[in-house]
C-alpha positions in Angstrom: 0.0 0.0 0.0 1.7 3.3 -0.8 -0.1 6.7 -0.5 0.9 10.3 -2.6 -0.6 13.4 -1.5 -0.7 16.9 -2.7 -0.7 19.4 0.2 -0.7 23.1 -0.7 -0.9 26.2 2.2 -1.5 23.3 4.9 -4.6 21.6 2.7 -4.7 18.4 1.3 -5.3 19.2 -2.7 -5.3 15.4 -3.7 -4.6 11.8 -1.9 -4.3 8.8 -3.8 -3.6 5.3 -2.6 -1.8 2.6 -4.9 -3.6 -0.1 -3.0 -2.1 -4.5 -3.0 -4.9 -5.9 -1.6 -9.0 -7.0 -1.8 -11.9 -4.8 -2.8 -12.0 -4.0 1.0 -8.6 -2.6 0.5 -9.6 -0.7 -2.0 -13.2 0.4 -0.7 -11.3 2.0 2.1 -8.3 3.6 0.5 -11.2 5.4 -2.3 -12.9 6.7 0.3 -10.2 7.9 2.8 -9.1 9.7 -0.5 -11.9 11.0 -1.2 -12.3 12.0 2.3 -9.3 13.6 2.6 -9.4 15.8 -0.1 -9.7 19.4 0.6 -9.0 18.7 4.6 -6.5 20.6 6.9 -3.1 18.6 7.2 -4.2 18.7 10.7 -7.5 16.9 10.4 -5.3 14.1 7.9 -2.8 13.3 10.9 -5.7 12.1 13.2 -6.9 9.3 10.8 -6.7 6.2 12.5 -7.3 2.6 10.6 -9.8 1.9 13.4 -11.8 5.5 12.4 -11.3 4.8 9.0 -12.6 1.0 9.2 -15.9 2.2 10.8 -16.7 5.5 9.1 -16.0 3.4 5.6 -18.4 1.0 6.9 -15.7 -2.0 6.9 -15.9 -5.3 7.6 -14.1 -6.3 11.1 -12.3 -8.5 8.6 -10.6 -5.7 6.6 -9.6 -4.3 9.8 -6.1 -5.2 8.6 -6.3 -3.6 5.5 -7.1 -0.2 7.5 -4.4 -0.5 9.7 -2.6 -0.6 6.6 -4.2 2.3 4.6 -3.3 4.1 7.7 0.2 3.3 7.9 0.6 4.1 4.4 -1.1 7.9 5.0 1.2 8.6 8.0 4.0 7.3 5.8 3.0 10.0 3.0 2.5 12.6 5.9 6.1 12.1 7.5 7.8 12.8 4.4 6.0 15.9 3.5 7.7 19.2 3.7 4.8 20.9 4.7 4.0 18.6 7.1 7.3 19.4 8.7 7.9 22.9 7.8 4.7 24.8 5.8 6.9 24.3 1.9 4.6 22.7 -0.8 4.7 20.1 -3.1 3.7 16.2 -4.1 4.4 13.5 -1.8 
């Protein structure tokens, strides 16, 4: 699971999710992008894969595949600029 964002001015312009997993996998990554477009960078770092799992509407069995959608966000967040230090740019 990898995840690129577009953060501009400290607001998420675009999130997308290459996703290596189920339709559940993919259910979740669409919507977290979906859901995350247009949000503060603030409101992005609290998404856990236990929010995301219920406000998807995932099974408990893709559980897994949230904790990994999340991991994958948080990875895209830590190696943003902005996230770090306000620049701007793809991740």
């Amino acid at each position: 699971m990898d995840c690129w964002l577009v953060i501009d001015r400290g607001t998420v312009r675009e999130a997308r999710f290459e996703v290596f997993g189920g339709p559940e996998a993919m259910q979740g990554a669409a919507w977290l992008a979906e859901w995350l477009t247009g949000r503060r960078l603030a409101a992005a770092q609290t998404v856990t894969g236990r929010w995301l799992a219920e406000s998807a509407a995932l099974s408990d069995e893709a559980r897994t595949a949230a904790l990994s959608i999340e991991d994958a966000l948080r990875s895209a967040l830590a190696a943003s600029p902005e996230a770090i230090n306000g620049a701007s740019d793809e991740y």
